[in-house]
LOLO-667042 format. One record per residue (C-alpha): residue in one letter; x, y, z; residue number from 1. Coordinates in Angstrom, 3 decimals, decimal comma. Each point is the difference from the previous one (the first is absolute). Layout:
<fikes>
 aa     east    north       up   i
  A        X        Y        Z NUM
...
</fikes>
This chain:
<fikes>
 aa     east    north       up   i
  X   44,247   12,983   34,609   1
  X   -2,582   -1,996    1,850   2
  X   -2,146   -2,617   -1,837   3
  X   -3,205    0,629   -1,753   4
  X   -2,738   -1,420    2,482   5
  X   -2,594   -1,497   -3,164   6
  X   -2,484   -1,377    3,045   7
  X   -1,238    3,711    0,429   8
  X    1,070    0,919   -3,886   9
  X   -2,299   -2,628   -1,119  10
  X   -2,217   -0,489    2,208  11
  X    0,836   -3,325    0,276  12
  X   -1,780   -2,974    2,406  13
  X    2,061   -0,740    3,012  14
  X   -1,933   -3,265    0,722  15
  X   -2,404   -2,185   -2,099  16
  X   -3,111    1,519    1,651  17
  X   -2,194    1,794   -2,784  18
  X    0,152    3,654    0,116  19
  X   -1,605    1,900   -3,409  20
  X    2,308    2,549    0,659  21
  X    3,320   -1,669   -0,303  22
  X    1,831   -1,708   -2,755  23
  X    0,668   -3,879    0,259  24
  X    4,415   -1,135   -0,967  25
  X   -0,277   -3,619   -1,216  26
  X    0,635   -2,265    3,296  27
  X   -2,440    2,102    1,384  28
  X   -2,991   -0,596   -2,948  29
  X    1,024   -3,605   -0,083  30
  X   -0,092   -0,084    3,957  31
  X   -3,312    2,302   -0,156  32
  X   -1,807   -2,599   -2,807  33
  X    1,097   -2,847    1,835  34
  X   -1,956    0,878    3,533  35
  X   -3,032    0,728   -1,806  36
  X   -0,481   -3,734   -1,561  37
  X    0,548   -1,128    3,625  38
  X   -2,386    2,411    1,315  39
  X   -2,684   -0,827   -2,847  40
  X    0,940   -3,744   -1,253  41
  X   -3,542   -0,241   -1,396  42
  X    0,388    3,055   -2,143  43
  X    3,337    0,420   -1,129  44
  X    3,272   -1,823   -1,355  45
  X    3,298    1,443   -1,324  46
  X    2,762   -1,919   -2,184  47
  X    2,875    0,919   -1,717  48
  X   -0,366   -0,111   -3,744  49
  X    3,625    0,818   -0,808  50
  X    3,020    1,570    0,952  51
  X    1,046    2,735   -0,915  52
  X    4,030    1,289   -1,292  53
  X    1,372    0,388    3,291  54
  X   -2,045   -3,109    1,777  55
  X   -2,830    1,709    1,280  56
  X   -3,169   -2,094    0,045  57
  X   -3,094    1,824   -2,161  58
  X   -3,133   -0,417    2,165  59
  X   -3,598   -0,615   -1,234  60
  X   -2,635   -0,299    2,208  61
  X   -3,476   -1,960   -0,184  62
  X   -2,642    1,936    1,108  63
  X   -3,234   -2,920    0,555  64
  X   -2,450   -1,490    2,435  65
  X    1,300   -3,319   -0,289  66
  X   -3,278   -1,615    1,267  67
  X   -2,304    0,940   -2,770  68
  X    2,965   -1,421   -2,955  69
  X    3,426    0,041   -1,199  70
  X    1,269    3,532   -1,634  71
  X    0,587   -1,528   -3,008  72
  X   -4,044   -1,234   -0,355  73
  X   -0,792    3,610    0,744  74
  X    0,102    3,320   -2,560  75
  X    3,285    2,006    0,803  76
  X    1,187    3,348    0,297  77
  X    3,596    0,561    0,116  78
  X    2,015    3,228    1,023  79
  X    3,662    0,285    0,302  80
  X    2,330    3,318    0,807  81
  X    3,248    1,233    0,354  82
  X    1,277   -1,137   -3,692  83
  X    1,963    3,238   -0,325  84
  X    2,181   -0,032    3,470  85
  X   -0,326    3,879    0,817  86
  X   -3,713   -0,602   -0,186  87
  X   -0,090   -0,889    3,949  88
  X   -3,791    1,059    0,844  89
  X   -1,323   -2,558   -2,581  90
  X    1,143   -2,307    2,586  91
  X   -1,542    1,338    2,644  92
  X   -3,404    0,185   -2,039  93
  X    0,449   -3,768   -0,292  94
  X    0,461   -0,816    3,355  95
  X   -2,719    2,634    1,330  96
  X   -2,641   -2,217   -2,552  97
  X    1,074   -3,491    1,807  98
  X   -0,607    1,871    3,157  99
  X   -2,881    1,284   -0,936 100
  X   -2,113   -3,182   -0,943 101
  X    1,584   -2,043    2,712 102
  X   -0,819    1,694    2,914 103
  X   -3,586    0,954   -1,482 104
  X   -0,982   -3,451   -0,658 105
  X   -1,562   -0,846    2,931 106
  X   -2,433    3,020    0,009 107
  X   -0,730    1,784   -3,401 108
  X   -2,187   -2,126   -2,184 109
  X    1,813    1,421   -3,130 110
  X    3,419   -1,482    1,201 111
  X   -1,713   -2,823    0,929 112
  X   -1,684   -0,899   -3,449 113
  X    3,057    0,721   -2,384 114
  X    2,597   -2,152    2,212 115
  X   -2,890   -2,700    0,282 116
  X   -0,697    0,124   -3,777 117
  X    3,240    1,709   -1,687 118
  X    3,507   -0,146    0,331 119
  X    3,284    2,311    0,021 120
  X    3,145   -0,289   -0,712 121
  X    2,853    3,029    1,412 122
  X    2,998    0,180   -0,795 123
  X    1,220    3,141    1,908 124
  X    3,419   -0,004   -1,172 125
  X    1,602   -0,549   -3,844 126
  X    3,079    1,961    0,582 127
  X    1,271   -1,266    2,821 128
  X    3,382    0,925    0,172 129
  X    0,287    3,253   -1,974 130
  X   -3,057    0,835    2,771 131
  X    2,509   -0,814    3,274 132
  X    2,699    2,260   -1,559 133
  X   -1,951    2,694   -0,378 134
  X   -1,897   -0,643    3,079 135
  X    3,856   -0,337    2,151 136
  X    2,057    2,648   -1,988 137
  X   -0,108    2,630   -1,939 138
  X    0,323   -0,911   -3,230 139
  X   -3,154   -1,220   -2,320 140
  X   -0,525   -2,405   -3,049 141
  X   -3,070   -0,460   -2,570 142
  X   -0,221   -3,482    1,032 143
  X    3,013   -2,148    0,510 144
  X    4,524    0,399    0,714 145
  X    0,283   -2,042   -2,781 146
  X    2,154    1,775   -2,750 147
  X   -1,776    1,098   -3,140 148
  X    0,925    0,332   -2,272 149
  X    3,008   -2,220    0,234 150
  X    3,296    0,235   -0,685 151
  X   -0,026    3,557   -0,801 152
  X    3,797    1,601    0,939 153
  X    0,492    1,909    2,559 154
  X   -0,197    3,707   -2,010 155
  X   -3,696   -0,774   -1,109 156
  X   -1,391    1,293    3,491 157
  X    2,535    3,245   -0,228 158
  X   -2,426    2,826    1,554 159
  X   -1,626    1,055    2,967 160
  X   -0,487   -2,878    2,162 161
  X   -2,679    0,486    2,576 162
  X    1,652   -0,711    3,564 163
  X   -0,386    0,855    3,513 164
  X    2,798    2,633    0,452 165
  X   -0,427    1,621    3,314 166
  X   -1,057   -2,877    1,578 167
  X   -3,767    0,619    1,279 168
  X   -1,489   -3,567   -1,425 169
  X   -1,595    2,197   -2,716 170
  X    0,793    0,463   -3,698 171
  X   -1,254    3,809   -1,079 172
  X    0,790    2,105   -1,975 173
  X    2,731    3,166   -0,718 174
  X   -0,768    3,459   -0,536 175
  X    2,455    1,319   -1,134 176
  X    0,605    3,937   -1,119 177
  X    0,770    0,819   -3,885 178
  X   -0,530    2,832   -2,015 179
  X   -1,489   -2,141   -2,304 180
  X   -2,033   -2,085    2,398 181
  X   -3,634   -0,440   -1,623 182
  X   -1,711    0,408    3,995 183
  X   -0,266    2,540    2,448 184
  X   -1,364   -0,203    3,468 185
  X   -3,414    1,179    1,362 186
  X   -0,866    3,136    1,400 187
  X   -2,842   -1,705    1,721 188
  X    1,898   -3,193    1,225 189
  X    3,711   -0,447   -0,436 190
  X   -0,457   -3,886   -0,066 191
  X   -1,704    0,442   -3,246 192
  X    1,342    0,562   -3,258 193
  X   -1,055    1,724   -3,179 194
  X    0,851    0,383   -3,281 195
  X    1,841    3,102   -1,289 196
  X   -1,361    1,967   -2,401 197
  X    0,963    0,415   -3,248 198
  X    1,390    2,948   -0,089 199
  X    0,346    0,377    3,616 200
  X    3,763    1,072    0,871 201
  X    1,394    1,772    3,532 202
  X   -0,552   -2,636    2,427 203
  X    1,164   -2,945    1,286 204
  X   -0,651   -2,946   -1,334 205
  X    0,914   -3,981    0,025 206
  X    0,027   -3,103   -1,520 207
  X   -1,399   -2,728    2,043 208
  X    1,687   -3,669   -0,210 209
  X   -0,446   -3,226    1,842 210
  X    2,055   -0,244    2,967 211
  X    3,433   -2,414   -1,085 212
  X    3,199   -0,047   -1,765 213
  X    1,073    0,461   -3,270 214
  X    1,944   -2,774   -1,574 215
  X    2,881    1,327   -2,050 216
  X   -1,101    3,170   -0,357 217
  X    2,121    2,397   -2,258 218
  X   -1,484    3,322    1,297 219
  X   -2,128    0,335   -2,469 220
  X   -3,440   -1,543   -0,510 221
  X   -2,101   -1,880    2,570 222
  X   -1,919   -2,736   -1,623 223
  X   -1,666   -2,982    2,356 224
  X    1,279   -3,376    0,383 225
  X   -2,092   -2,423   -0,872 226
  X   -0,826   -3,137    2,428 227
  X    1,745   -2,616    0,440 228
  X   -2,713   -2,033    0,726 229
  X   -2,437    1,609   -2,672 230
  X   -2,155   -3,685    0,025 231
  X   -3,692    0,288    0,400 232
  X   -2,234   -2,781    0,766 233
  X   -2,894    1,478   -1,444 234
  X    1,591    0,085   -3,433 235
  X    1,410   -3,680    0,434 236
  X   -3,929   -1,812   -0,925 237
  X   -0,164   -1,686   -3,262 238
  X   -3,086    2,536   -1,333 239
  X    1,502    0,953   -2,872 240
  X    3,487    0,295    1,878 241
  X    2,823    2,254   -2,083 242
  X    3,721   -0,067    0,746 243
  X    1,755    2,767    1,983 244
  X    0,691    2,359   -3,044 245
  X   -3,934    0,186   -0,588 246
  X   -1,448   -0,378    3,801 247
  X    2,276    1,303    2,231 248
  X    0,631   -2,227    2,959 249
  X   -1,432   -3,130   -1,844 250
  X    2,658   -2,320    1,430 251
  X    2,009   -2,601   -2,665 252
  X   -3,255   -2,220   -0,770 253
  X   -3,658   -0,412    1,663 254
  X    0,057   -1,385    3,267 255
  X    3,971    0,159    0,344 256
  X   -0,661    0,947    3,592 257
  X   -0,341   -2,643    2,951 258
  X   -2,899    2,343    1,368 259
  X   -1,979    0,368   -3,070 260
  X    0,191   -3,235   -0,863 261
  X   -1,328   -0,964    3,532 262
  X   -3,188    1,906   -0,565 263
  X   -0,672   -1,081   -3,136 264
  X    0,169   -3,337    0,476 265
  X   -2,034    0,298    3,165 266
  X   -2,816    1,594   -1,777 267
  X    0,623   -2,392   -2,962 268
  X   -1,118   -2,661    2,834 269
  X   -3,179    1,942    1,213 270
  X   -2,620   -0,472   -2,899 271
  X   -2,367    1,400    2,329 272
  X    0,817    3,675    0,004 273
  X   -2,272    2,163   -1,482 274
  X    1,261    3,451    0,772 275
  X    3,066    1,431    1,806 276
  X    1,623    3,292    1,054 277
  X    3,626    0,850   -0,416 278
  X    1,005    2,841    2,473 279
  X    2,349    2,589   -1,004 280
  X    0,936    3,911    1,299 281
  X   -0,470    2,874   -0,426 282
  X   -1,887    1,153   -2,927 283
  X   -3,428    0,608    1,294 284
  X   -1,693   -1,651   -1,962 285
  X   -1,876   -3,579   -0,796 286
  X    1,121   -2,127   -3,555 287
  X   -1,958   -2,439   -2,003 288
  X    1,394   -1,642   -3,028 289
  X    1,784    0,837   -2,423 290
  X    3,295    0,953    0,477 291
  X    0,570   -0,366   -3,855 292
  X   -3,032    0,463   -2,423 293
  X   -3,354    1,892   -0,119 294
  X   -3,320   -0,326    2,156 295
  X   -1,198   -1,192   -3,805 296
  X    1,906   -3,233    0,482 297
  X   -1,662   -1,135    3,498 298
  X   -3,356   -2,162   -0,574 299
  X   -2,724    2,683    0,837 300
  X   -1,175   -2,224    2,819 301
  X    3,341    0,178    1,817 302
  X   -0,256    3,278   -0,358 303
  X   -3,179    0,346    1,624 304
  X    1,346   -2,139    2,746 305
  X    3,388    1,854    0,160 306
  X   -2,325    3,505    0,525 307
  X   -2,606   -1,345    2,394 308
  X    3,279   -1,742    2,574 309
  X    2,201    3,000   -0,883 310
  X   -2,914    2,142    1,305 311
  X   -0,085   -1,611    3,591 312
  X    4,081    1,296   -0,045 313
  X   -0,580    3,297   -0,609 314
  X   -2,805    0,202    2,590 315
  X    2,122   -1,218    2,567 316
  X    3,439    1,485   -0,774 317
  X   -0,999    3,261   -2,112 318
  X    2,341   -1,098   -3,068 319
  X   -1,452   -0,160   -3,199 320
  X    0,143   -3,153   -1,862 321
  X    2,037    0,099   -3,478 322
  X    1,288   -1,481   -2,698 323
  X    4,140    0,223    0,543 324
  X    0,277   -0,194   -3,953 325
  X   -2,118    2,747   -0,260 326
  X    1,089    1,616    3,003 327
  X    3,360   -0,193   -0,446 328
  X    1,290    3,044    1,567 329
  X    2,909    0,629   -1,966 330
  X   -1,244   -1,272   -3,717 331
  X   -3,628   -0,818   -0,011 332
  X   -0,464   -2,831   -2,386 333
  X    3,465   -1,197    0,756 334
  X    0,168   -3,761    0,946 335
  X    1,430   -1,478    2,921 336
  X    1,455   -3,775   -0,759 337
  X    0,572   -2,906    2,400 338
  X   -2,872    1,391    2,856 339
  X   -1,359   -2,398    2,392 340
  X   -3,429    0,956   -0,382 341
  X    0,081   -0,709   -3,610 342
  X    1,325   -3,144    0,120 343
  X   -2,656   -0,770    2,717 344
  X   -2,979    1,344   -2,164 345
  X    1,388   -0,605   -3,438 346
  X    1,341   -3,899    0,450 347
  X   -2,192   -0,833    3,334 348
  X   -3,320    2,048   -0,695 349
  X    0,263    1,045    3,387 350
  X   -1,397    3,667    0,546 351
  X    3,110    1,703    1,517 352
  X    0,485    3,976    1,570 353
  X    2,741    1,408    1,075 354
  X   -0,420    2,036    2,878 355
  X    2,196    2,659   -0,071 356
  X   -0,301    1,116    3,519 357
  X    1,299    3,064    1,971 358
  X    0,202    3,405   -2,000 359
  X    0,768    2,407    2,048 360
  X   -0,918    3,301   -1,840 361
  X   -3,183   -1,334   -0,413 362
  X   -0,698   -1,018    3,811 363
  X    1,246    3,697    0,541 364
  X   -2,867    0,982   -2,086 365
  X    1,190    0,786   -3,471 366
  X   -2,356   -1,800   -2,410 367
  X    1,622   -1,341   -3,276 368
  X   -0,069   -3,542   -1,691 369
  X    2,859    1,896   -2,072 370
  X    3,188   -1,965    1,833 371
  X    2,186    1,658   -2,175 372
  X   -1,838    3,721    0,815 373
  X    0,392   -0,582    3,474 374
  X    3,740   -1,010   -0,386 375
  X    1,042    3,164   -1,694 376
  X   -3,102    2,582   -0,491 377
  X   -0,887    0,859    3,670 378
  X   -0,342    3,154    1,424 379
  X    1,741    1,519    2,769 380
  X   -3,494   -0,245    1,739 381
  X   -0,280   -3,635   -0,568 382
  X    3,973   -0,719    1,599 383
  X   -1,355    2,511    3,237 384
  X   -2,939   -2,698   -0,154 385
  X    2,409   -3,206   -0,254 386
  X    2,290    1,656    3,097 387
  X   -2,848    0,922    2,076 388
  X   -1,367   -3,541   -0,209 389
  X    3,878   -1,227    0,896 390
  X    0,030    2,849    3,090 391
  X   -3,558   -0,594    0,909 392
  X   -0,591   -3,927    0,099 393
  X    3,340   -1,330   -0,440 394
  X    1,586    1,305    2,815 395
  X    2,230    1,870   -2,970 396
  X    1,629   -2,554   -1,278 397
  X   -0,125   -1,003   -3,894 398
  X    2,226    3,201   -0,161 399
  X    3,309    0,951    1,032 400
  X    0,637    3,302    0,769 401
  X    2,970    1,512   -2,264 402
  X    3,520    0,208    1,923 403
  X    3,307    0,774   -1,256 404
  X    2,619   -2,078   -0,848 405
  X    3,433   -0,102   -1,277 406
  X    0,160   -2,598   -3,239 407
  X    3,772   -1,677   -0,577 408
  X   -0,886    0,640   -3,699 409
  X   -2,705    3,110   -0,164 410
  X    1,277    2,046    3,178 411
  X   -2,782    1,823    1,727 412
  X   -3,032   -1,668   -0,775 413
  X   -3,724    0,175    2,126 414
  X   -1,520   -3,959    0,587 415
  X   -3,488   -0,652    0,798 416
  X   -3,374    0,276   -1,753 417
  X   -2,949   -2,597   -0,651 418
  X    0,631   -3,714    1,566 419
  X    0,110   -2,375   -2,792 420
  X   -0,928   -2,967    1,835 421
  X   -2,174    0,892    2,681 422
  X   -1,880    2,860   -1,312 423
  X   -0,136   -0,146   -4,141 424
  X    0,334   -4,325   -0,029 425
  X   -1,847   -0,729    3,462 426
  X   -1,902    2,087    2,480 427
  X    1,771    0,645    3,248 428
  X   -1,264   -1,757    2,905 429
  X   -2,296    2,063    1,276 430
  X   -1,652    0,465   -3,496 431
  X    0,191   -4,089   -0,709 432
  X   -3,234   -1,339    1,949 433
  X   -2,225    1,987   -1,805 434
  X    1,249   -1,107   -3,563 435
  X   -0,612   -3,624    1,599 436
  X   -3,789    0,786    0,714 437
  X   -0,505    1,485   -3,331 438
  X    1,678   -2,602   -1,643 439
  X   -1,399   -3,410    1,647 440
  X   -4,365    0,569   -1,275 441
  X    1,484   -0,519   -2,973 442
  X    1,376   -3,078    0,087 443
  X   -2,606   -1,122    1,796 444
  X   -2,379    0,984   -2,442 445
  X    1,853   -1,308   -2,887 446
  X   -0,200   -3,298    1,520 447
  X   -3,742    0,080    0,500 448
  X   -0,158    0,323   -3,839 449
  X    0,780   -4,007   -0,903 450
  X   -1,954   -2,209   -1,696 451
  X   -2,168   -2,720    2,279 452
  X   -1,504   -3,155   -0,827 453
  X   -2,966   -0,720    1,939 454
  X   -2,111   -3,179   -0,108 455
  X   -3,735    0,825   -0,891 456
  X   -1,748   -3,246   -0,216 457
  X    0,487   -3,737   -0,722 458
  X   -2,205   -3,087   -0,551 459
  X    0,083   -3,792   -1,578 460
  X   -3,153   -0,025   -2,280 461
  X   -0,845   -3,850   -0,798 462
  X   -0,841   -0,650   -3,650 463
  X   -0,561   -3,684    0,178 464
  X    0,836   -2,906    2,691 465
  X    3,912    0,644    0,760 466
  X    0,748    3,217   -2,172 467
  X   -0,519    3,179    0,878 468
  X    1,063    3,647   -0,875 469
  X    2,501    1,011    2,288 470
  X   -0,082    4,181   -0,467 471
  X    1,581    2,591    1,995 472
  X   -0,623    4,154   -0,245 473
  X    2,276    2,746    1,405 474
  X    1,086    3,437   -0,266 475
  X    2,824    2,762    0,320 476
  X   -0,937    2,145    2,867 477
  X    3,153    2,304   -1,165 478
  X    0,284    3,014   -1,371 479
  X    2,655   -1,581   -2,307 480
  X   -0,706   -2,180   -2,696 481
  X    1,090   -3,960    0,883 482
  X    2,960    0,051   -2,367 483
  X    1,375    3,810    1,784 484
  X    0,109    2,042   -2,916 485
  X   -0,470   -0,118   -3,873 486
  X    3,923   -0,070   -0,412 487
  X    0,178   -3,265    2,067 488
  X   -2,367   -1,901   -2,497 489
  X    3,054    0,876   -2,649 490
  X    2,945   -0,458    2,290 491
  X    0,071   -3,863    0,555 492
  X    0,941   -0,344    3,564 493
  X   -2,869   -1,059    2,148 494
  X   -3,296    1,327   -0,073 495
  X   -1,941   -3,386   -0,515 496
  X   -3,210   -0,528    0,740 497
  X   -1,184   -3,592    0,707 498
  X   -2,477   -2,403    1,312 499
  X    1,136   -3,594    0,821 500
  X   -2,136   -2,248    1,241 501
  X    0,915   -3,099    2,457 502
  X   -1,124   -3,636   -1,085 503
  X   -0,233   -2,262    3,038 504
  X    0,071   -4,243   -0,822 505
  X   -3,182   -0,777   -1,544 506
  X   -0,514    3,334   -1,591 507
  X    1,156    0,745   -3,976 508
  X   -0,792    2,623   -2,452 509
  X   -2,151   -1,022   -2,771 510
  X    0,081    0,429   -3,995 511
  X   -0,570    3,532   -0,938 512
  X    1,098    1,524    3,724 513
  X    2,050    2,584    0,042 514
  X    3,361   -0,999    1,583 515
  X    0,775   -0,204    3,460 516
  X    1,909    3,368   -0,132 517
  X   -1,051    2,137   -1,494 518
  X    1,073    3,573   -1,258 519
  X   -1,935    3,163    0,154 520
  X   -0,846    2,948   -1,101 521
  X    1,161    2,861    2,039 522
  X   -2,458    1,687    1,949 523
  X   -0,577    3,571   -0,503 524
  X    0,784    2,144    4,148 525
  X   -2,277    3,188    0,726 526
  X    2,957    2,423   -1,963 527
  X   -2,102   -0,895   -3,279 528
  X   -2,710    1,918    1,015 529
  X    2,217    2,858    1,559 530
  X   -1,784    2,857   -1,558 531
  X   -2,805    2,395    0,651 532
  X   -3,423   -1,812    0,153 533
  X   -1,257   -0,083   -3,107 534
  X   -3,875    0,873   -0,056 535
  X   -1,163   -2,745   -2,850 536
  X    1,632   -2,255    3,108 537
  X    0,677   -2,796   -2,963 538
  X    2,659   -1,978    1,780 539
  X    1,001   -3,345    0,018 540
  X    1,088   -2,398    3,125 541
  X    3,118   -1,567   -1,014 542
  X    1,847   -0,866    3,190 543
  X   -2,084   -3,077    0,034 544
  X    0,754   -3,580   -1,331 545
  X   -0,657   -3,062   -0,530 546
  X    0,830   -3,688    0,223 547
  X   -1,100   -3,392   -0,524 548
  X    1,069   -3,778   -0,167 549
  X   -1,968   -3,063   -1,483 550
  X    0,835   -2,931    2,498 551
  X   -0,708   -3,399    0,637 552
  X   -0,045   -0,754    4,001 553
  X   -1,882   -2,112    2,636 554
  X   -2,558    2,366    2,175 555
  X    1,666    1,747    3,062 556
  X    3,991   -0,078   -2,151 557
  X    1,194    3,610    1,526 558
  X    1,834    2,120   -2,733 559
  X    2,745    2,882    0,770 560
  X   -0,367    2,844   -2,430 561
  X    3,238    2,458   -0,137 562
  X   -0,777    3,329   -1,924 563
  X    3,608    1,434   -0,238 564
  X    1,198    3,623   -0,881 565
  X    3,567    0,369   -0,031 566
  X   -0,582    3,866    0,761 567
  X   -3,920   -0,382    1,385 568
  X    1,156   -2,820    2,626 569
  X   -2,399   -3,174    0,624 570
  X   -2,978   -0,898    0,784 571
  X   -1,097   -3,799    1,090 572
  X   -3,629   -1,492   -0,442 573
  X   -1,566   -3,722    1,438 574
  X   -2,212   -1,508   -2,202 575
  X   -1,846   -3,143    1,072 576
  X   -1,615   -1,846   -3,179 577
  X   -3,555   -1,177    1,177 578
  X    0,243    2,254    3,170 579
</fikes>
């Protein structure tokens, strides 16, 4: 039996040169990341903020035109990918966005003005090692080896154990024939296969398994093994986190894992972030908080801002943009505990999506939001849809065409059918670029969305001989408010808004001045008056404010003024008294 060659099964890189079509193993991201700082040293960084079980290094990159200001003085966005390890594209996404505004910086002025003015932080790859196994064998994890739950004895993963049995680098599945099998196969397309009818006797029919072995297996039924590694990152954030017997996968306590801990504390240290995107497959579809309670619990003006960012996704990637506790597809109204996104809006006031990206019935032209419909309601006309896409633009792969087999346990058994991970989890090669341009607008667009301090005017207005009124106006050019969203203003971490104002020798406040830093009200961003123009036009301007310092200084004394956002960035002002 000759090895499995996973370079052409996955697509994968053969050198760190970017190709959209290709999927990145680890040395090569880290070797990929690493040439573009030294090819744009102005524009980007990339650290390690932790390591993950096996020793990996977790990358985040800073996205920033140094010149104009640190990151961490600028309003942030923040994506990050890959936290479930099968989930390879959102990887790919992350890298094709670095790409993207690095090599257009130096000719499109929209580049240009959010990497002079903003900052981003990527990190293109949470999972790291559950992502090289599945990227370098055959096997697949949610998100990491690590076994969970723990100590469980050997019988408790008795069943069907999905393996690579004949050897092709691919894990399928088994048709296999049985008078009571509940499928039959297509008279239009023997790949396909439909349910039998009810009453529906006199031909041959099959149950269909996944392709493996059955652990101690007694002849009779054939139940699934569960995973050994059943641990998923995305239930492992303290929002509301439940142990494993409530959320499934939830690890032994929040933030038990080396790689969620990483991220959290790295976003813990980034104030600054006012929005992010968490990339995930293959739904087809866009999701806004919550992953736990009703649209009736978000502040209405999050919600606005929620619809009005959500709508620049689903222009770009045509997915509609839901709520995953209302959309859940398999118990709407069901809560999901422990979700990254939820910790991010709910403890950060961060406005998070998850992109769930790929979907490939619907990029073969079957519309649904219904995940669940389009799991196990379509048509035979919808899987001749999904397999001419495969034929057509894939170069057929994403299926593989049934062939028989002889099982040690099952005897004569067919394998083949639908390509779990390049096909249902990630697009084939051929397919992947195109998800990549869909995707990137709307990251791009998201970013554009952050608050902005600008300076408007300043003076030093003399009251008497040696004192004089020291004022400063400015502004929020953003479409956000200064503080991110309402949720922020409740959550406690960051989100101040001040105005400190630098005495040189000679200079001192005076009785009844307000201090020399000062704290402000938030500034209201253009997503207040995100509605249809209202006729009456009765609106008020309140992205404006104001400032002002009673001081005692000899004539030409220069004063710094600082007006500081920790999500709307910073904005600097001279003031000369007597000038």
């Amino acid at each position: 039996m000759t090895e499995p060659n996973f370079t052409e099964l996955h697509y994968l890189a053969t050198s760190a040169e970017w190709r959209p079509d290709r999927y990145y193993t680890y040395d090569l991201l880290t070797e990929l990341l690493h040439s573009w700082v030294a090819a744009y040293p102005h524009l980007a960084t990339c650290a390690s903020i932790g390591t993950s079980g096996e020793g990996r290094a977790i990358w985040a990159v800073t996205l920033t035109n140094q010149a104009t200001g640190p990151d961490v003085e600028k309003p942030a966005y923040y994506i990050d990918a890959n936290i479930h390890a099968a989930e390879v594209m959102t990887s790919s996404v992350a890298l094709a966005t670095i790409y993207y505004l690095l090599t257009r910086y130096e000719h499109d002025s929209e580049v240009r003005r959010l990497l002079d003015e903003t900052a981003l932080y990527v990190v293109p790859r949470i999972a790291v090692d559950g992502c090289e196994q599945f990227l370098t064998t055959s096997a697949a994890t949610r998100s990491s080896s690590t076994p969970f739950p723990a100590g469980l004895p050997d019988s408790a993963y008795d069943g069907l154990e999905p393996l690579d049995i004949d050897g092709d680098g691919l894990i399928g599945s088994m048709r296999v024939k049985d008078p009571a099998g509940p499928w039959k196969i297509s008279q239009r397309d023997e790949r396909i296969m439909l349910p039998r009818g009810p009453s529906e006797y006199g031909g041959d029919y099959y149950f269909v398994l996944p392709e493996g072995l059955i652990r101690n297996w007694d002849g009779g039924k054939i139940t699934l093994a569960p995973s050994r590694s059943a641990l998923d990152f995305n239930r492992n954030f303290p929002a509301d986190w439940q142990p494993n017997w409530v959320q499934t996968g939830s690890g032994p306590f929040p933030l038990s894992e080396p790689e969620t801990r990483a991220v959290a504390a790295f976003l813990l240290a980034h104030r600054n972030i006012h929005g992010a995107q968490l990339h995930h497959t293959a739904a087809g579809m866009i999701l806004r908080a919550s992953a736990r309670y009703a649209d009736e619990q978000i502040p209405p003006l999050d919600r606005r801002a929620y619809d009005a960012i959500g709508a620049l996704g689903e222009a770009s990637m045509g997915f509609r943009c839901l709520s995953p506790f209302h959309s859940n597809p398999y118990q709407p109204g069901k809560p999901s505990f422990g979700v990254e996104s939820d910790w991010l809006y709910d403890h950060l006031g961060i406005l998070t999506f998850m992109t769930e990206l790929w979907g490939l019935a619907h990029r073969a032209g079957i519309a649904s939001t219904d995940y669940l419909q389009l799991e196990e309601a379509r048509s035979e006309d919808d899987d001749l849809r999904i397999l001419r896409l495969l034929d057509e633009e894939a170069q057929g792969r994403g299926f593989t065409p049934w062939r028989p087999f002889t099982h040690p346990q099952l005897g004569e058994v067919e394998l083949g059918g639908f390509e779990v991970k390049f096909g249902l989890m990630n697009p084939p090669g051929p397919l992947l670029a195109r998800e990549l341009e869909r995707a990137v607008p709307f990251a791009i667009g998201a970013m554009g969305t952050a608050p902005r301090l600008r300076a408007i005017a300043s003076g030093a207005e003399p009251l008497a001989p040696g004192v004089y009124r020291i004022w400063a106006t400015f502004g929020n050019d953003g479409f956000l408010p200064t503080c991110g969203s309402e949720r922020q203003r409740g959550s406690g971490q960051g989100g101040a808004l001040t105005a400190q104002i630098t005495l040189p020798a000679g200079a001192e406040l005076l009785p009844g001045s307000a201090p020399a830093t000062q704290q402000l009200e938030h500034l209201a961003g253009r997503v207040s008056q995100y509605t249809g123009f209202h006729l009456s036009a009765r609106y008020p301007n309140l992205s404006r404010g104001h400032v002002e310092w009673l001081i005692a200084a000899p004539a030409g004394t220069v004063f710094e003024l600082v007006i500081r956002g920790d999500k709307a960035g910073v904005c600097r002002m001279t003031v000369i008294a007597g000038g």
